[in-house]
N, C-alpha and C positions, 0 to 999 in steps of 0.2 A: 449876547452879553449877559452877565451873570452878576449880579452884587453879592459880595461876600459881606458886609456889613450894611444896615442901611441905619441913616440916625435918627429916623422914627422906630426905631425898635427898643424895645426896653432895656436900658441902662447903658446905651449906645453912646456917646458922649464927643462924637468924631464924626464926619461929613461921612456920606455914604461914602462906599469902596464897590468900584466896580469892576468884574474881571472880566478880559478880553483874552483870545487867544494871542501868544505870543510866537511870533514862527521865528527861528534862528536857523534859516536855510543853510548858511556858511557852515553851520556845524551840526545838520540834519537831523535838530530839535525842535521840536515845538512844545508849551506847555500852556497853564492859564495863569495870568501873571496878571495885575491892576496896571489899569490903561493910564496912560498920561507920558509914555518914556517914550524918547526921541533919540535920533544918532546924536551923541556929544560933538559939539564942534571939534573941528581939526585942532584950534589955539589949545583948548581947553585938553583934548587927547593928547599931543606933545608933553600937556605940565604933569599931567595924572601917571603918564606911560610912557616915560623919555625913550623907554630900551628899543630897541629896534623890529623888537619879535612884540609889537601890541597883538593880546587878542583880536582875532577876526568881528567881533561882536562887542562893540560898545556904548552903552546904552545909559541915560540919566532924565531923572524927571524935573520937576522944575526944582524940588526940596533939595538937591542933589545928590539922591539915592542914584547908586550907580550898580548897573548889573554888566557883567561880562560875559564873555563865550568863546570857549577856541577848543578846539582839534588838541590834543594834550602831545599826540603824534606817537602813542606806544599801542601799539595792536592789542588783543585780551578778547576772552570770551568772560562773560557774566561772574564766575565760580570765581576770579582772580581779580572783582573789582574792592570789595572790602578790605583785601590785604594790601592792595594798592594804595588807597587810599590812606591805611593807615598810615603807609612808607613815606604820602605824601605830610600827613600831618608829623609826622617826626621831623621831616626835612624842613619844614613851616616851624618849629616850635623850636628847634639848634640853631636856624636862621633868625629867628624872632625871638630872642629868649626872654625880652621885656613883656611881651604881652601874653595874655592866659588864653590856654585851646581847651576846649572840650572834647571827650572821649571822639571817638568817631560813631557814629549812628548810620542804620541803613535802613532805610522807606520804603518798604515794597511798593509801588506804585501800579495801578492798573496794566501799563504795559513795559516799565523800564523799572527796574530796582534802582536806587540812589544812594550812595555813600558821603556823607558829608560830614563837617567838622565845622564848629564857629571858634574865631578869633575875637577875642575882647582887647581894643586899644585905647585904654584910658588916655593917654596924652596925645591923642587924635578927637576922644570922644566920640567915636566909632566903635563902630561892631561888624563883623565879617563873617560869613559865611561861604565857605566851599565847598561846591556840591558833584558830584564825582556822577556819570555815569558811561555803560557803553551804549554806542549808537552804531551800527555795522560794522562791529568788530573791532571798534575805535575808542578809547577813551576820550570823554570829554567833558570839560569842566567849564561850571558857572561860577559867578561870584558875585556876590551879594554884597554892598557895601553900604551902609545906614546909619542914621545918628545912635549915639547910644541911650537919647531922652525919649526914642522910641521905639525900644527895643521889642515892646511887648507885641505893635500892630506888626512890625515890620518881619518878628519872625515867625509867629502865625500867620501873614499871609505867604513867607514863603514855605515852609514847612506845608499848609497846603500846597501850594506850586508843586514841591517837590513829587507827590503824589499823583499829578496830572503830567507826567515828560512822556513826549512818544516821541517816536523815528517821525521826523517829518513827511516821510516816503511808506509810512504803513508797516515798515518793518521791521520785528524785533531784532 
């Protein structure tokens, strides 16, 4: 385990933060994520994710930071995940035309590249984050959902996250 913040540190202002490996077997990710998330109840998965196709991976801490994970289900090799991604944020922002997206961004990480896009929803008071990669020749996307009064720990800790994704199984 790994602190990414501790509040004995100068100008620290926040309880430590500690990171744990996060495994998402279902979707053959792992990365290093701050410990405290649990599977969201069933009641609570129904209100969040009425559709029938819920993500394979749902996950919320006690703050009700919520992270997802699923199989996207469109095959690709590496070269064809940033344009993907864009296709996805245009489909997100025609779909969403209330709330504001950022360009799209791509994280080299040690051993998986990342494509991602944040969503800002003021009338939620939320912020989101979609994060795109391949995992055996698979797209697959997380998502990041957090208040927007903290927006600053919450996307500096995943933005590192995003940096730490491997193949669960060793492989790129």
């Amino acid at each position: 385990m790994e602190i990414f913040c501790a509040k004995d540190s100068s100008g620290c202002i926040q309880e430590d933060i500690r990171l744990t490996l996060l495994k998402m077997e279902a979707i053959g990710l792992q990365m290093e994520f701050p410990e405290g998330f649990f599977q969201m109840e069933e009641v609570r998965k129904r209100r969040f994710y009425p559709g029938k196709e819920q993500p394979e991976i749902i996950l919320e801490n006690p703050d009700g930071v919520q992270v997802t994970g699923q199989v996207v289900g469109q095959k690709m090799n590496r070269e064809e995940l940033i344009p993907a991604v864009e296709a996805a944020r245009e489909l997100a922002a025609s779909t969403f035309p209330q709330y504001r997206f950022s360009p799209v961004y791509q994280k080299e990480g040690e051993a998986l590249s990342v494509g991602w896009f944040q969503m800002r929803m003021p009338d939620r008071e939320t912020e989101h984050i979609k994060a795109f990669g391949v995992v055996q020749d698979e797209m697959v996307m997380v998502a990041f959902t957090y208040p927007e009064m903290e927006s600053l720990k919450w996307k500096s800790l995943i933005l590192y996250s995003l940096g730490t994704w491997r193949n669960v199984h060793g492989e790129n």
